[in-house]
N, C-alpha and C positions, 0 to 999 in steps of 0.2 A: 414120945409124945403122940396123943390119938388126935385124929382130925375129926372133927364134927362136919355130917355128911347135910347138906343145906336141903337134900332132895323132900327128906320126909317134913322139915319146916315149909315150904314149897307148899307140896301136898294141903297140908292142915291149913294154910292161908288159905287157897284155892278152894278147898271146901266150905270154909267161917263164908268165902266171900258169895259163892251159891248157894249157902243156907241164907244169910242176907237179905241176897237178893230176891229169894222166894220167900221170904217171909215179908218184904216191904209192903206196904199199900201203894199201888199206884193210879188213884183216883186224880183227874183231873180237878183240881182247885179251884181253879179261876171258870171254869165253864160255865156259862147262861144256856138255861133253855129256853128258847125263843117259837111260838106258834104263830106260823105263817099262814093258816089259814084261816085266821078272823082278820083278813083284810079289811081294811078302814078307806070308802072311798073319797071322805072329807078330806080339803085341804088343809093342812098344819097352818099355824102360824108362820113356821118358819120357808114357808115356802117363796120361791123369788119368780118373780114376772119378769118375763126374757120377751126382748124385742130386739127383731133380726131384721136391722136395716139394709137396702144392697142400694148402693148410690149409684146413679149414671152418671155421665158427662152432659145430658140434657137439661141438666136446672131439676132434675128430679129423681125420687130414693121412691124404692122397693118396698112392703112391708106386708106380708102375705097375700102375695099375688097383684095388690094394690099398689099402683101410682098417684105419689104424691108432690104437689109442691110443695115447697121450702114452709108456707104458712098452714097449707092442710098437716106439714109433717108436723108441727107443730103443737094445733092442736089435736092430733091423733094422741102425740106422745103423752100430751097432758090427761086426755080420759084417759088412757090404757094405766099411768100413775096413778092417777087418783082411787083406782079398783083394788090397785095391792099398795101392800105395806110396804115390801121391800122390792126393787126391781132393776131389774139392767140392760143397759143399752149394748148392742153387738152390732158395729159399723164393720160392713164388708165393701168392696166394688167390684163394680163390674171390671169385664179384660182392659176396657179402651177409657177407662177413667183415670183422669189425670193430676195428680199429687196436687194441683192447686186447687181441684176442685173438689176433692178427698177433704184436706185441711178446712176449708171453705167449709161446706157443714160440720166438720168438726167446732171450728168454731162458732158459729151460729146457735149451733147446740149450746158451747159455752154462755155464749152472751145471754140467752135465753134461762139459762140455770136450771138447764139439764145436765145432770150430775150422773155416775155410775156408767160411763160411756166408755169402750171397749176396743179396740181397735180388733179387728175378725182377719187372720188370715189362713192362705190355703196351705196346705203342705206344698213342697217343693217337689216337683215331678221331672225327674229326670229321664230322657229319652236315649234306648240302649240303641 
């Protein structure tokens, strides 16, 4: 009985499979080409108004560079909404602010029906 040598079937795969592969198209499909340099410096619709509050322990919150009371923040918040469509509030505090008084304009904000309000915090820094 003869034995059938598997080397030269090997071979002829191996070839079928690098004629194949050099004969494939390999154009990317799905690809967008996107021109970045007709930049648009109007704002979109879908753009969102971000408001960075930083609260003290003093009866008063932060908002670029500005101090305010509780009814200046107030109405600050109401023009800065009134300007955009969409918008969000980011409540941070300062070191020596204290959870009651954090909550305390938290809610205030609520009462008032200031909505889209954030709670801001830091990353956690550990000392080696």
């Amino acid at each position: 009985m003869t034995r059938i040598s598997l080397t030269p079937i090997i071979d002829v795969v191996f070839i079928l499979l690098i004629f194949f592969m050099l004969a494939s198209n390999f154009n990317k499909i799905g690809e967008l080409k996107m021109d970045m340099s007709k930049e648009s410096s109007q704002a979109s619709n879908e753009d969102v108004k971000i408001i960075k509050l930083a609260v003290e322990q003093t009866n008063s919150v932060i908002s670029n560079g500005k101090r305010y009371d509780d009814d200046e923040l107030l109405t600050m918040i109401r023009l800065a909404i009134q300007e955009a469509n969409r918008y969000s509030i980011i409540l941070t505090a300062k070191n020596d602010v204290t959870y009651q008084r954090y909550l305390k304009v938290m809610d205030y904000l609520k009462k008032n029906k200031i909505e889209n309000v954030t709670i801001g915090i830091k990353a956690n820094e550990t000392k080696n």
